[in-house]
Z-matrix of the N, CA and C atoms (Angstrom, degrees):
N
C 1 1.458
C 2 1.521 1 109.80
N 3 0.931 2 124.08 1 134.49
C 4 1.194 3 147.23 2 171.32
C 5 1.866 4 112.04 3 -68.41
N 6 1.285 5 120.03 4 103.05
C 7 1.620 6 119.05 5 169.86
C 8 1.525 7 123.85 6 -114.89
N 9 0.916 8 112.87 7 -12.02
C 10 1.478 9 113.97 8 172.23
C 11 1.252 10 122.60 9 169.86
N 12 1.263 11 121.46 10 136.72
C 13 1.615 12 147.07 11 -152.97
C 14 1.472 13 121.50 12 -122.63
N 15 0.858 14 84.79 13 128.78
C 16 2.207 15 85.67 14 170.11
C 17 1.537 16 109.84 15 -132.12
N 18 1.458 17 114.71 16 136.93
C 19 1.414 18 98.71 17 173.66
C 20 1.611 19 69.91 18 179.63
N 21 2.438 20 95.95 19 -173.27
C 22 1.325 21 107.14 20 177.17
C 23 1.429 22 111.84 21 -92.35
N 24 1.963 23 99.93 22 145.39
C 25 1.679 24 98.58 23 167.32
C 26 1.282 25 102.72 24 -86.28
N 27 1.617 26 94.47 25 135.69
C 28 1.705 27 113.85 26 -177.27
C 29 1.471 28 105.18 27 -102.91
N 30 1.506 29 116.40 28 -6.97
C 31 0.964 30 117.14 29 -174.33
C 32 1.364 31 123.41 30 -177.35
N 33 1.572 32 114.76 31 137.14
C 34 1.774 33 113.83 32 172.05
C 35 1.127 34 126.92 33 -111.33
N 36 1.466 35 110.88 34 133.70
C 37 1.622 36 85.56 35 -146.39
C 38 1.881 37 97.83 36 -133.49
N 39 1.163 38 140.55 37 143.25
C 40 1.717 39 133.86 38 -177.85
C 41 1.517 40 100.99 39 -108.24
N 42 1.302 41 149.60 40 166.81
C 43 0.965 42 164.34 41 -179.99
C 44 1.995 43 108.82 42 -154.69
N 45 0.711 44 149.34 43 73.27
C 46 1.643 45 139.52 44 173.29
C 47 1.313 46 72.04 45 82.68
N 48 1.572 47 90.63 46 -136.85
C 49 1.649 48 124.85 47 -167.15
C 50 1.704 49 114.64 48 -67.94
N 51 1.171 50 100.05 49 -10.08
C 52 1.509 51 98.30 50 176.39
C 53 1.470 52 114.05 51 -95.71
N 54 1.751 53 98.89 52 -177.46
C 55 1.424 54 116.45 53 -173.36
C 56 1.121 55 126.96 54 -169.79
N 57 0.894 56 97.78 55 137.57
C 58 2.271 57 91.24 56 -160.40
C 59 1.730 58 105.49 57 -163.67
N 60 1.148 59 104.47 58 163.08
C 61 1.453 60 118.87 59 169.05
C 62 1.503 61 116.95 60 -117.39
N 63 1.378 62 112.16 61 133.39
C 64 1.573 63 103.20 62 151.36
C 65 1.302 64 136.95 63 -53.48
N 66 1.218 65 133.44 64 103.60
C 67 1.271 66 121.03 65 -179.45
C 68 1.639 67 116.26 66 -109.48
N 69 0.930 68 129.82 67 117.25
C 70 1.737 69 155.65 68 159.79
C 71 1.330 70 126.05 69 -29.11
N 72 0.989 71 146.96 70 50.43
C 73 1.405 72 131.86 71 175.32
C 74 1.279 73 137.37 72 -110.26
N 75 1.169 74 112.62 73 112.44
C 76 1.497 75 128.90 74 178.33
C 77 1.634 76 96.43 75 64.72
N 78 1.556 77 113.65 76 63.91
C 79 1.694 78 112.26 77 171.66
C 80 1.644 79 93.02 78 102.86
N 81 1.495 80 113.58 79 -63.70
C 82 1.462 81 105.74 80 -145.70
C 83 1.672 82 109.50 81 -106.63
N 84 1.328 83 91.02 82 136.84
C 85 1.591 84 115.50 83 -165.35
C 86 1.968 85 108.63 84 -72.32
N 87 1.031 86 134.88 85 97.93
C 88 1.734 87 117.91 86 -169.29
C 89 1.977 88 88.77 87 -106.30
N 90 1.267 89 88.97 88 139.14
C 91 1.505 90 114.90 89 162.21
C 92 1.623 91 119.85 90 -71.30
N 93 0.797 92 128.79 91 111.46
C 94 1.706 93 116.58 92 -148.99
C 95 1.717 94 95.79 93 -144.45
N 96 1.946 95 116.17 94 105.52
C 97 1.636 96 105.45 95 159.38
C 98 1.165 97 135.12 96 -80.92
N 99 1.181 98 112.87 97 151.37
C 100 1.757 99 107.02 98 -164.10
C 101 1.844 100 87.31 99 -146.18
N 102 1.305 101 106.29 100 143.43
C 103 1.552 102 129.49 101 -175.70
C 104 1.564 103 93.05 102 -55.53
N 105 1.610 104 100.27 103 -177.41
C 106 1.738 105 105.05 104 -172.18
C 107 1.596 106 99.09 105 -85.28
N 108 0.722 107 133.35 106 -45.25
C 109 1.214 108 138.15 107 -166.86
C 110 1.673 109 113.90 108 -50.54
N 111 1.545 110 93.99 109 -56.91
C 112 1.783 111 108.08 110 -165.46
C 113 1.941 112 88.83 111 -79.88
N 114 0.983 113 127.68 112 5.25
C 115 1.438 114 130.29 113 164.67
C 116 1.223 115 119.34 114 -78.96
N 117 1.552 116 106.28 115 -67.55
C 118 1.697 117 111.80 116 171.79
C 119 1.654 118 94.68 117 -41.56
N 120 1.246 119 114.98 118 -63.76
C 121 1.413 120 108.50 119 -159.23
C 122 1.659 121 106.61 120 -37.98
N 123 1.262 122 113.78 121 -85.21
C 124 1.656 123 119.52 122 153.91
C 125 1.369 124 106.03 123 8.18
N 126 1.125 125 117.58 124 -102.85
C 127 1.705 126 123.45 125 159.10
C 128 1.479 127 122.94 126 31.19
N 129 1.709 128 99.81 127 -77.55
C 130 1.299 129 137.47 128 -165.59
C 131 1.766 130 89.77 129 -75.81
N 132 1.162 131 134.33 130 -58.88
C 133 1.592 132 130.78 131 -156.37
C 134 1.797 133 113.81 132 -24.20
N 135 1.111 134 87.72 133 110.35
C 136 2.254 135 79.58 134 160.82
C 137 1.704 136 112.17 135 -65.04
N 138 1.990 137 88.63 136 135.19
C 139 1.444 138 93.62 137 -178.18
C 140 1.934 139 105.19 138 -68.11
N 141 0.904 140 89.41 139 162.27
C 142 1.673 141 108.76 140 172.71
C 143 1.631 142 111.18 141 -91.89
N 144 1.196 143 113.52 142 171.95
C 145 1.534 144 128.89 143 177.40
C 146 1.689 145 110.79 144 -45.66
N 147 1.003 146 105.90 145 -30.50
C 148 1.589 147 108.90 146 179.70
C 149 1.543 148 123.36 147 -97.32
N 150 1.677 149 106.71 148 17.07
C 151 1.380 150 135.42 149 -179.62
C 152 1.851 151 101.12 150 61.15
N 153 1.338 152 124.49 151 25.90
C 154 1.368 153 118.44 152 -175.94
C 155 1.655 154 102.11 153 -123.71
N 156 1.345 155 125.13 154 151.64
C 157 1.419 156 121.30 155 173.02
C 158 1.427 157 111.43 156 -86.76
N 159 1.895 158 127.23 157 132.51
C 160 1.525 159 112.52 158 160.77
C 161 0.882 160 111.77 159 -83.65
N 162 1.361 161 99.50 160 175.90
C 163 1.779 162 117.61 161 -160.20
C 164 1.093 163 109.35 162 -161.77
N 165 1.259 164 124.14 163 116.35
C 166 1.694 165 136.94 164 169.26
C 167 1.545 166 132.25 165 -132.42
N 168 1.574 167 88.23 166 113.03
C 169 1.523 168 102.41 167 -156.50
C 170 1.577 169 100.13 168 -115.81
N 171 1.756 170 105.62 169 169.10
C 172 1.396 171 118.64 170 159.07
C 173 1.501 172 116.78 171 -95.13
N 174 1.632 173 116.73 172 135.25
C 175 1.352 174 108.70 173 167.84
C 176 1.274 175 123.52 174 -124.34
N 177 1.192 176 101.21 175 154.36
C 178 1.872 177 99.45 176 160.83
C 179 1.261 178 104.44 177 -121.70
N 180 1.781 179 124.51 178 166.12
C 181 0.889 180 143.96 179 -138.05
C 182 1.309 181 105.69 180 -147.71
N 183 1.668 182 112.11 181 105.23
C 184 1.607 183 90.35 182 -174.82
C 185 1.909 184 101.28 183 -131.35
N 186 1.195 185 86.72 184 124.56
C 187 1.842 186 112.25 185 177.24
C 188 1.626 187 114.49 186 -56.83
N 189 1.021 188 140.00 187 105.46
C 190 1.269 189 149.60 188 131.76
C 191 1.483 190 134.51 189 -78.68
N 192 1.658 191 111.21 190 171.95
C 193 1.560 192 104.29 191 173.02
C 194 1.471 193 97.15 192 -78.07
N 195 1.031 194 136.53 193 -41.66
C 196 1.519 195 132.28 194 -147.74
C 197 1.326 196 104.15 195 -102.52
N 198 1.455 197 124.01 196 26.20
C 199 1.301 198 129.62 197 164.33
C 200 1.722 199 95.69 198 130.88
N 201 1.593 200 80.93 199 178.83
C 202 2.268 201 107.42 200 172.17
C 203 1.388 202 105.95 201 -104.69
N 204 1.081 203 118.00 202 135.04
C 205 1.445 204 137.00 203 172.54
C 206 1.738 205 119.06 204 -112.42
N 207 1.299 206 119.51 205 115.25
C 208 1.608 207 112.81 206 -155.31
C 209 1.710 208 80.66 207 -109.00
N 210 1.280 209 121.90 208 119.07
C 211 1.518 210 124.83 209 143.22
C 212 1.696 211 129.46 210 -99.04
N 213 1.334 212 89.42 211 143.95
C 214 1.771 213 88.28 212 -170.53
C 215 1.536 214 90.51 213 -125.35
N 216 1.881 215 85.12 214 170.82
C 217 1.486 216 117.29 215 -167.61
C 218 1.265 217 110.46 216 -162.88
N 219 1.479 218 94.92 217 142.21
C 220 1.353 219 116.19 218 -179.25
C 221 2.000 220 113.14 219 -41.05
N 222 1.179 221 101.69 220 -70.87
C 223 1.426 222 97.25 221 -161.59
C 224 1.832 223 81.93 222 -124.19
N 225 1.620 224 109.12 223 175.24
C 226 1.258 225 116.45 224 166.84
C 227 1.021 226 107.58 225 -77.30
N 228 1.040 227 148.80 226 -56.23
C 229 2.091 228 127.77 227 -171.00
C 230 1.896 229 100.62 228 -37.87
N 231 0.832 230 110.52 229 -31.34
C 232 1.184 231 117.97 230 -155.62
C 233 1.733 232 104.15 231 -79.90
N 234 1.094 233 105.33 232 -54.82
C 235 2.031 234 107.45 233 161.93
C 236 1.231 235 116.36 234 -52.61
N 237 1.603 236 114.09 235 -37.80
C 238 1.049 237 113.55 236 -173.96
C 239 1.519 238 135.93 237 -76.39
N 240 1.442 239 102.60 238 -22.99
C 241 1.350 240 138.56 239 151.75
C 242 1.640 241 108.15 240 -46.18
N 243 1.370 242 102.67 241 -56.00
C 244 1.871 243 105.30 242 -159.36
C 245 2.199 244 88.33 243 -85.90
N 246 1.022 245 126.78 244 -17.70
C 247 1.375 246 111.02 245 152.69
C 248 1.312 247 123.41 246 -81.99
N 249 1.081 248 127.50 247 -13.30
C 250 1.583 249 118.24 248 179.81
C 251 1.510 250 95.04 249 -97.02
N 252 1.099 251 139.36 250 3.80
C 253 1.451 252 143.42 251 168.72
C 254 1.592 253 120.86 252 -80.17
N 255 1.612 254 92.85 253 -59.34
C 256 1.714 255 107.65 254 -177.39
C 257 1.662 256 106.27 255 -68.67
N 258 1.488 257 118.98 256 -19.09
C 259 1.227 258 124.62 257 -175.63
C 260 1.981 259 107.23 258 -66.90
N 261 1.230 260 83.92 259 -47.23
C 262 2.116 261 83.64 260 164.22
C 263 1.323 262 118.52 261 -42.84
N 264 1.345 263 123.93 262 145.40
C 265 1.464 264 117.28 263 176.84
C 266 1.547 265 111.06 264 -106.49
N 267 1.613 266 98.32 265 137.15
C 268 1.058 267 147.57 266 -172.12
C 269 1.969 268 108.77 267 88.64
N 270 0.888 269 139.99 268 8.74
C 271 1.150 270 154.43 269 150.30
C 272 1.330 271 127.87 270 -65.11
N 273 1.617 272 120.00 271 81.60
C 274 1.374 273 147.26 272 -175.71
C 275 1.484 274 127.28 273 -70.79
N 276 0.989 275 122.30 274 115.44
C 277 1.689 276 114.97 275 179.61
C 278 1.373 277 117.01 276 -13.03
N 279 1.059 278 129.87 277 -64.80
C 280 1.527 279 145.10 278 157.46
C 281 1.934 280 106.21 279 -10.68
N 282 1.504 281 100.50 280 -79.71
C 283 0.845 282 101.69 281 171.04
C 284 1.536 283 138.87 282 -43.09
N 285 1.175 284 102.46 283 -57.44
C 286 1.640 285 133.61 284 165.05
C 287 1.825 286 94.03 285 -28.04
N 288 1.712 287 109.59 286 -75.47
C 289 1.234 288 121.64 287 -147.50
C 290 1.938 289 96.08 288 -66.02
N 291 1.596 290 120.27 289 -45.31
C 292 1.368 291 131.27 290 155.43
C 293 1.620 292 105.43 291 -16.52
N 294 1.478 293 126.15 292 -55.01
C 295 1.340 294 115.39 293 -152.49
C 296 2.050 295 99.59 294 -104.19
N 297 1.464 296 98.78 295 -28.21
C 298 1.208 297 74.24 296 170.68
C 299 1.811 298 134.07 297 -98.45
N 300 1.617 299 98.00 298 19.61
C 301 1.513 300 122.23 299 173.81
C 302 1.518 301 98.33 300 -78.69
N 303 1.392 302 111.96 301 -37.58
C 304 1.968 303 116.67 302 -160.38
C 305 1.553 304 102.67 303 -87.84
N 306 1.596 305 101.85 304 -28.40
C 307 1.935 306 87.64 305 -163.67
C 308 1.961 307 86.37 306 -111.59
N 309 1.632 308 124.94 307 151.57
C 310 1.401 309 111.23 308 143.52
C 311 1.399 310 98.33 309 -68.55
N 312 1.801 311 82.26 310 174.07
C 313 1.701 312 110.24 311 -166.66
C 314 1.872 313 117.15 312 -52.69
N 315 1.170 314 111.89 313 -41.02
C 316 1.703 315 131.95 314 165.66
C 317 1.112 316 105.51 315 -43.26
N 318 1.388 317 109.07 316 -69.88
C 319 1.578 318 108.83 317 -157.10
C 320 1.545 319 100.68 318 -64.11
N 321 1.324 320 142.96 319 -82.27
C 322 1.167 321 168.78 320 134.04
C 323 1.529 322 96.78 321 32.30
N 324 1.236 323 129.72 322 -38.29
C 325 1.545 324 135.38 323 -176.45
C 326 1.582 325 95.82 324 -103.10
N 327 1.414 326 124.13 325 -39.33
C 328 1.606 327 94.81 326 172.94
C 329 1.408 328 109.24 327 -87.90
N 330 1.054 329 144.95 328 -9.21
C 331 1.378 330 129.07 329 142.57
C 332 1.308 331 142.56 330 -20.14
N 333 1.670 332 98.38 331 -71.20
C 334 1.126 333 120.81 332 163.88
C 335 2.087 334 130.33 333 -50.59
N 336 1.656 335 87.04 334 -46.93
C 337 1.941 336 105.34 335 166.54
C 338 1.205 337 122.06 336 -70.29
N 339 1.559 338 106.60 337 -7.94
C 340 1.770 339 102.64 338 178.52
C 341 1.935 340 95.36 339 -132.81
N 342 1.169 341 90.50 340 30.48
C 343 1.686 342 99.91 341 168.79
C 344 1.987 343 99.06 342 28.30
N 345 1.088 344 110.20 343 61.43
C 346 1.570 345 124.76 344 166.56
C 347 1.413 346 109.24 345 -80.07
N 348 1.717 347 125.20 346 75.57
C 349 1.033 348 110.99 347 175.68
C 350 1.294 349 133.49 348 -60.42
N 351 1.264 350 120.28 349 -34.76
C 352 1.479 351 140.89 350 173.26
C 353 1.448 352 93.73 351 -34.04
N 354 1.360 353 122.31 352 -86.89
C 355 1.170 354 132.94 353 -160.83
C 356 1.514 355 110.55 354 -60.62
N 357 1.199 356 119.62 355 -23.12
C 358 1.488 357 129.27 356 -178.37
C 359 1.771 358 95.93 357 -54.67
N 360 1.644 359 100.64 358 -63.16
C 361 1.736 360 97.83 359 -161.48
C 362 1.209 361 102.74 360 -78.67
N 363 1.298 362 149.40 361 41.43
C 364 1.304 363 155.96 362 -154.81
C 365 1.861 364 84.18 363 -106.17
N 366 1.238 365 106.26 364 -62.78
C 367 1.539 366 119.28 365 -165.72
C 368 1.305 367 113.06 366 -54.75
N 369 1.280 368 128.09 367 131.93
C 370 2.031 369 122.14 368 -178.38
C 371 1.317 370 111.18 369 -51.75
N 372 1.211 371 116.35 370 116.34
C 373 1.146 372 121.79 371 146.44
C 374 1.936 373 100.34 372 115.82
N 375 1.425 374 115.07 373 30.93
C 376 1.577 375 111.57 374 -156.70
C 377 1.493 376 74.26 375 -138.63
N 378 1.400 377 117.94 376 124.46
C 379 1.578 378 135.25 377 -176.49
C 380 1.777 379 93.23 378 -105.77
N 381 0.772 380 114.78 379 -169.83
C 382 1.908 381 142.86 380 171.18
C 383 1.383 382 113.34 381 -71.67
N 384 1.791 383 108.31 382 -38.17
C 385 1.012 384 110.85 383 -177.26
C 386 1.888 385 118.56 384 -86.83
N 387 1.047 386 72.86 385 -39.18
C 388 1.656 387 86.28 386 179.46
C 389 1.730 388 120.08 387 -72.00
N 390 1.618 389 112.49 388 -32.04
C 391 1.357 390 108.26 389 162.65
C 392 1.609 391 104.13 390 -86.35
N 393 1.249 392 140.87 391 0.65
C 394 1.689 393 115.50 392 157.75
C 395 1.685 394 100.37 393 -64.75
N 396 1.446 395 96.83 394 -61.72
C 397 1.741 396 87.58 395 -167.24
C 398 1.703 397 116.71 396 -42.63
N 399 1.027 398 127.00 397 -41.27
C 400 1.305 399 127.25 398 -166.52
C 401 1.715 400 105.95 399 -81.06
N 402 1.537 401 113.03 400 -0.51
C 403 1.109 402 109.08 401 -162.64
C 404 1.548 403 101.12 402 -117.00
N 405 1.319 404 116.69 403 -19.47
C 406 1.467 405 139.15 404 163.91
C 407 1.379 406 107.39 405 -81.05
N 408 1.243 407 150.29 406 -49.39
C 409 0.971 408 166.59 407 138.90
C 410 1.457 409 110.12 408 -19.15
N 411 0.931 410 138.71 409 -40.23
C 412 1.608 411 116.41 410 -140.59
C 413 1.609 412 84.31 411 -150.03
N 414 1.301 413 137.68 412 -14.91
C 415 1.748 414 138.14 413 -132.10
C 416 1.893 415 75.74 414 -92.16
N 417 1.387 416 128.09 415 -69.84
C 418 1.057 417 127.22 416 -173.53
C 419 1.719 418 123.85 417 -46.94
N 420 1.403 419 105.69 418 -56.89
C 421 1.405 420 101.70 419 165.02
C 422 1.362 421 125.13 420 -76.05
N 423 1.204 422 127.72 421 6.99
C 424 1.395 423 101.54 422 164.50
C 425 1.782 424 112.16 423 -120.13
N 426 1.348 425 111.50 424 -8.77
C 427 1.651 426 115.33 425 138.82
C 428 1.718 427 131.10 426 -40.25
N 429 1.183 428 89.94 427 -24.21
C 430 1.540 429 112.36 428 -167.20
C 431 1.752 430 94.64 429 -84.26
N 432 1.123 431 93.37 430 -73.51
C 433 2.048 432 92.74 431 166.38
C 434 1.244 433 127.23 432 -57.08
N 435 1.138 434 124.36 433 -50.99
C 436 1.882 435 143.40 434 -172.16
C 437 1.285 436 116.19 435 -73.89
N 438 1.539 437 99.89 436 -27.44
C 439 1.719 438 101.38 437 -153.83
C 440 1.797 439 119.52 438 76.10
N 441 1.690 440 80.68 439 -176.00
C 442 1.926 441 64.30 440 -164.89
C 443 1.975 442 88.36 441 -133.53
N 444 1.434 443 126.26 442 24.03
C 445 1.517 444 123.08 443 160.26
C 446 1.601 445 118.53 444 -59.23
N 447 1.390 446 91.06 445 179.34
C 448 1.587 447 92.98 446 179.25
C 449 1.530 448 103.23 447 -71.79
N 450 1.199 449 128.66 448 -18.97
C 451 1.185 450 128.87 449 -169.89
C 452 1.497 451 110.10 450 -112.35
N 453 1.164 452 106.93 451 99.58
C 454 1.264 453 103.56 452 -176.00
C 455 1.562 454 115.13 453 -79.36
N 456 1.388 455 124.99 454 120.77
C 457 1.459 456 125.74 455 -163.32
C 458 1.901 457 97.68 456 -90.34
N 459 1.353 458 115.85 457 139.55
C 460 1.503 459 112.98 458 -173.86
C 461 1.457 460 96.78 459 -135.63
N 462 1.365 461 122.41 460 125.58
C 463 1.161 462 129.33 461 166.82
C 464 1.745 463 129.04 462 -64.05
N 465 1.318 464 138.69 463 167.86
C 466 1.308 465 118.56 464 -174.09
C 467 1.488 466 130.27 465 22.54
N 468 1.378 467 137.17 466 33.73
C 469 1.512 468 151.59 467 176.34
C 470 1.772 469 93.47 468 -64.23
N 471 1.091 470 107.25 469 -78.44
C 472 1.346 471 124.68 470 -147.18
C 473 1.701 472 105.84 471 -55.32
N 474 1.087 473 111.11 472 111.98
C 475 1.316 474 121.21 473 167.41
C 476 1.845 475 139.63 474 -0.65
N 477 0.792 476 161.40 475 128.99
C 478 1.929 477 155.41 476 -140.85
C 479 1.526 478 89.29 477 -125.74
N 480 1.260 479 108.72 478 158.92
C 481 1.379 480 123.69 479 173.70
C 482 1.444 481 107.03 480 -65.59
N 483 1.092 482 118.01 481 167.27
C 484 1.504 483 119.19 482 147.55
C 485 1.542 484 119.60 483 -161.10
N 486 2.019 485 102.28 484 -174.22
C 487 1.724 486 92.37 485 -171.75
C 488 1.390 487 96.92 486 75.90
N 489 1.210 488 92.62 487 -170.08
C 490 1.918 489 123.26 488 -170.16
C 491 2.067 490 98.51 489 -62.38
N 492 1.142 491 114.53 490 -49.64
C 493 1.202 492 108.89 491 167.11
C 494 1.699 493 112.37 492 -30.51
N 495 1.039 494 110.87 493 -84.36
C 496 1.173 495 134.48 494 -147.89
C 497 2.131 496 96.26 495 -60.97
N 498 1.450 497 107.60 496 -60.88
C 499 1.601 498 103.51 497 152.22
C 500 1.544 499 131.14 498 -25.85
N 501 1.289 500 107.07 499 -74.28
C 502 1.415 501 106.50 500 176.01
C 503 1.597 502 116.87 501 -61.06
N 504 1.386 503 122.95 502 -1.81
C 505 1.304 504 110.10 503 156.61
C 506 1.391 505 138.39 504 -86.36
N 507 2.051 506 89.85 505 -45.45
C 508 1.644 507 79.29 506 158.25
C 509 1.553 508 118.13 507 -90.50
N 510 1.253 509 139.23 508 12.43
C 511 1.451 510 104.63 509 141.17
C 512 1.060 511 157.14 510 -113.14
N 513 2.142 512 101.12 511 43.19
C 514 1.190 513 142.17 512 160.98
C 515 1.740 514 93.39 513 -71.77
N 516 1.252 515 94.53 514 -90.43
C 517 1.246 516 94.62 515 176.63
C 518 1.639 517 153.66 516 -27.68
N 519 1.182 518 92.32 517 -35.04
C 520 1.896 519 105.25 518 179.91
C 521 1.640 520 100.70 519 -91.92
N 522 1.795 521 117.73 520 -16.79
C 523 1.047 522 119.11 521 161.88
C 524 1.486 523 129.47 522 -66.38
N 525 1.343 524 113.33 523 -25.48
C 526 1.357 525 141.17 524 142.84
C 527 1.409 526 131.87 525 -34.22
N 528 1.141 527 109.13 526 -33.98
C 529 1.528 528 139.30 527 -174.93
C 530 1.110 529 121.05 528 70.00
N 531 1.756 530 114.01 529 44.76
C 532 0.968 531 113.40 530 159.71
C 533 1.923 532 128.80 531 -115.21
N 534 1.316 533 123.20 532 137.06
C 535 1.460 534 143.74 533 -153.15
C 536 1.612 535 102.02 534 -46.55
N 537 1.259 536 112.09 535 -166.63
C 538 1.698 537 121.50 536 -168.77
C 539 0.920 538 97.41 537 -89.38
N 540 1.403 539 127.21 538 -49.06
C 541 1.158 540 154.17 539 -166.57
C 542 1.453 541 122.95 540 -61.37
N 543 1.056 542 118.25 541 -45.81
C 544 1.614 543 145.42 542 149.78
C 545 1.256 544 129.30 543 -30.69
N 546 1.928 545 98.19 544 -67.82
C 547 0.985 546 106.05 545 -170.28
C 548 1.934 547 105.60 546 -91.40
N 549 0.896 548 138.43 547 28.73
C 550 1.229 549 145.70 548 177.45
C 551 1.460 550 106.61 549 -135.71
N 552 1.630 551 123.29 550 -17.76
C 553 1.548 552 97.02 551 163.49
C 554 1.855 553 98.07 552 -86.87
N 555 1.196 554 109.70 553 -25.74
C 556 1.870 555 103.33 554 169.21
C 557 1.442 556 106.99 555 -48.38
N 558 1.465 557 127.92 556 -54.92
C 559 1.481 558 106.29 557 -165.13
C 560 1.826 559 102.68 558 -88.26
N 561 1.021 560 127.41 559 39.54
C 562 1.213 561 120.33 560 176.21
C 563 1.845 562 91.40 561 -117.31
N 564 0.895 563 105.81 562 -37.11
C 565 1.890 564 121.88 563 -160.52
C 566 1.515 565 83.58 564 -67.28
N 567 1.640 566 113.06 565 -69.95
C 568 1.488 567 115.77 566 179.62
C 569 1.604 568 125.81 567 -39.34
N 570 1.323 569 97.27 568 -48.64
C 571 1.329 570 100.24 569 -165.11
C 572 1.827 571 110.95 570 -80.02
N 573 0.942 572 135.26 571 32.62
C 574 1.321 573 158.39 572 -131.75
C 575 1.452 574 104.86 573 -140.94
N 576 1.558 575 101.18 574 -44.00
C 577 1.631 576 113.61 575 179.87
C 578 1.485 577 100.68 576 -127.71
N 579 1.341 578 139.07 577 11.90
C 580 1.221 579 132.57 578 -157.79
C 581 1.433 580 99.46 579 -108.36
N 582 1.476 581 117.83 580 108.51
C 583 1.549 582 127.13 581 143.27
C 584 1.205 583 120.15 582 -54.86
N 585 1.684 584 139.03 583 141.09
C 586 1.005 585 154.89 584 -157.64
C 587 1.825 586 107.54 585 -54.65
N 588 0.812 587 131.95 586 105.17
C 589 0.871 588 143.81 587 -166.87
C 590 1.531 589 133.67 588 -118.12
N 591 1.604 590 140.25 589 -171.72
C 592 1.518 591 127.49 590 152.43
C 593 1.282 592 121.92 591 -112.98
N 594 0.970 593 130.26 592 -162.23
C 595 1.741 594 125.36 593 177.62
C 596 1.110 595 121.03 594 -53.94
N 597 1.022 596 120.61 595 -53.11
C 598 1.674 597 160.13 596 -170.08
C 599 1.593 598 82.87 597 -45.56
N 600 1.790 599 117.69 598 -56.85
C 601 1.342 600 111.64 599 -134.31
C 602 1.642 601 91.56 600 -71.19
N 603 1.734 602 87.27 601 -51.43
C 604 1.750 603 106.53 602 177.26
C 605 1.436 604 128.78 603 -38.72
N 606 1.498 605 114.20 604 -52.86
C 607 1.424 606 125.49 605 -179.98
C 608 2.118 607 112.56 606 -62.71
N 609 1.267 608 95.20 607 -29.33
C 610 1.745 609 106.15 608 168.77
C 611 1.628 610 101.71 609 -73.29
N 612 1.332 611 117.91 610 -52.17
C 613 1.684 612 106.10 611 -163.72
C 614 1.314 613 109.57 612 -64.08
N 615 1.813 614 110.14 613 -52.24
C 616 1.433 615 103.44 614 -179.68
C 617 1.831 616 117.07 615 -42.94
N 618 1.288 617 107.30 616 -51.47
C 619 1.434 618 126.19 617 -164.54
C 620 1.820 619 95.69 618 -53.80
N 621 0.918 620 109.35 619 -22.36
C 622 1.211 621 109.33 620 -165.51
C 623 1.735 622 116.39 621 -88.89
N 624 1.610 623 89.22 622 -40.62
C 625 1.661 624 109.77 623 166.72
C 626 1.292 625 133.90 624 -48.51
N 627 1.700 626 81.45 625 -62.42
C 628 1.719 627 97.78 626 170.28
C 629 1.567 628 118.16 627 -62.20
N 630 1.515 629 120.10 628 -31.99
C 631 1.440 630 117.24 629 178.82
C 632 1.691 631 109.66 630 -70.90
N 633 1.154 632 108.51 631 -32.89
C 634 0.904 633 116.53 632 164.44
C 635 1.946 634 120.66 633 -37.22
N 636 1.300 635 100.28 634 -94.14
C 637 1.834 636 118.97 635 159.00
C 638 1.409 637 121.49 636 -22.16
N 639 1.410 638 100.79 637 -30.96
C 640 1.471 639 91.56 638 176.20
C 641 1.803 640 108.41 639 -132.12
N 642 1.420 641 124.28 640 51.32
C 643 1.095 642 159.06 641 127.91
C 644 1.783 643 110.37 642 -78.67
N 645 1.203 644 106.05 643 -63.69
C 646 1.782 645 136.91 644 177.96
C 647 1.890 646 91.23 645 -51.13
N 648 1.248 647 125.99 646 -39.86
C 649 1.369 648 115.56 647 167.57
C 650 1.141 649 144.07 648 -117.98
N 651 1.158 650 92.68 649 13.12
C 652 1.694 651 129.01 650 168.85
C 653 2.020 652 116.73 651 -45.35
C-alpha cells in the first residue's frame, strides 16, 4: 500500500469534478486526487531549483474493478478523516473529498460531533439525508477522539516540512541515531507549533522534543 509520497508536481490537472496533480518520484509520474482546497494550496507552491514545486502528501489507495484511484492529503488526521467518512454508507470518495475541500479540518469534525446538520449540507453535493447518516454514524466516534468543545483539538493537523528542508532534517537526525519512526512523530509534534522556519530552527525543536519524550520515559 502506498501511504505517502514526496516528489515534483509536474502537473495540475481538473477532470469533471476532480482534481489532482502529477506527482514525480524517482522516474515515476502518479496521478494523485486531492480535495479543492489542498489544490489551490498546490497551486500557490514556490517552484524549486529545478523550476518544479515539491510536494509531500498522505495517500490512500483505493482498489476497484475499473481501475486504482490514489488520493492525497495534506497531513494524516486528514486521510484519516476522509476514511472514516467513505466508511458510512452510501458516502463516496467524491463526496468525502467535496466536504473536506468546503470545511478546514476543525470545523468539519465539530460539525459532524455536534451533528450540525445545517452546516453539514452547506458542502456540494451533501443533502439532509446524507449529513444525518454521517452525523449518526461518525458523531460518537469521533467525539470519542476530538472531544466534543467548541474547539475541537486535532492531533497531527498541521502541515510536515518538505523538499530539501524536510531531508536535511531527517538526515540530521537519523544521523543522530534516531529511527523513522521517531523522527517523524518529532516533526509532526514540532510542526504543530512551528512557524515557518529553516533547518537549523527544525533540527533544534525536534532535538528538543524527543529529549524531552524520553526524559518523559525515563
Amino acid at each position: 500500500m502506498i501511504g505517502w509520497m514526496e516528489g515534483e508536481v509536474r502537473q495540475l490537472w481538473q477532470r469533471g469534478a476532480r482534481q489532482g496533480v502529477l506527482l514525480v518520484c524517482h522516474g515515476i509520474g502518479y496521478e494523485v486526487v486531492l480535495h479543492q482546497r489542498f489544490h489551490s494550496h498546490v497551486r500557490g507552491l514556490p517552484q524549486q531549483s529545478d523550476g518544479f514545486p515539491q510536494l509531500a502528501l498522505f495517500t490512500h489507495l483505493q482498489v476497484r474493478d475499473d481501475g486504482w484511484l490514489l488520493f492525497g492529503f495534506e497531513t494524516d488526521a486528514e486521510r484519516e478523516l476522509f476514511r472514516e467518512l467513505v466508511s458510512v454508507s452510501g458516502i463516496g470518495p467524491q463526496l468525502a473529498l467535496g466536504l473536506l475541500g468546503f470545511f478546514p479540518l476543525p470545523e468539519l469534525v465539530q460539525a459532524l460531533v455536534q451533528a450540525d446538520l445545517k452546516r453539514l449540507s452547506q458542502a456540494p453535493g451533501v443533502g439532509r439525508r446524507s449529513a444525518e447518516r454521517l452525523a449518526v454514524e461518525l458523531r460518537r466516534k469521533l467525539a470519542e477522539r476530538f472531544g466534543q468543545g467548541e474547539e475541537v483539538a486535532l492531533m497531527d493537523v498541521a502541515p510536515l516540512p518538505t523538499g530539501a528542508l524536510r531531508q536535511d532534517v531527517e538526515l540530521t537526525l537519523t544521523a543522530l541515531g534516531y529511527g523513522p519512526e521517531e523522527v517523524h512523530q518529532a516533526l509532526a509534534a514540532v510542526a504543530m507549533d512551528q512557524d515557518a522556519g529553516n533547518s537549523d530552527d527544525w533540527i533544534r525543536d525536534c532535538l528538543r522534543w524527543l529529549a524531552c519524550r524520553q526524559q518523559g520515559h525515563g
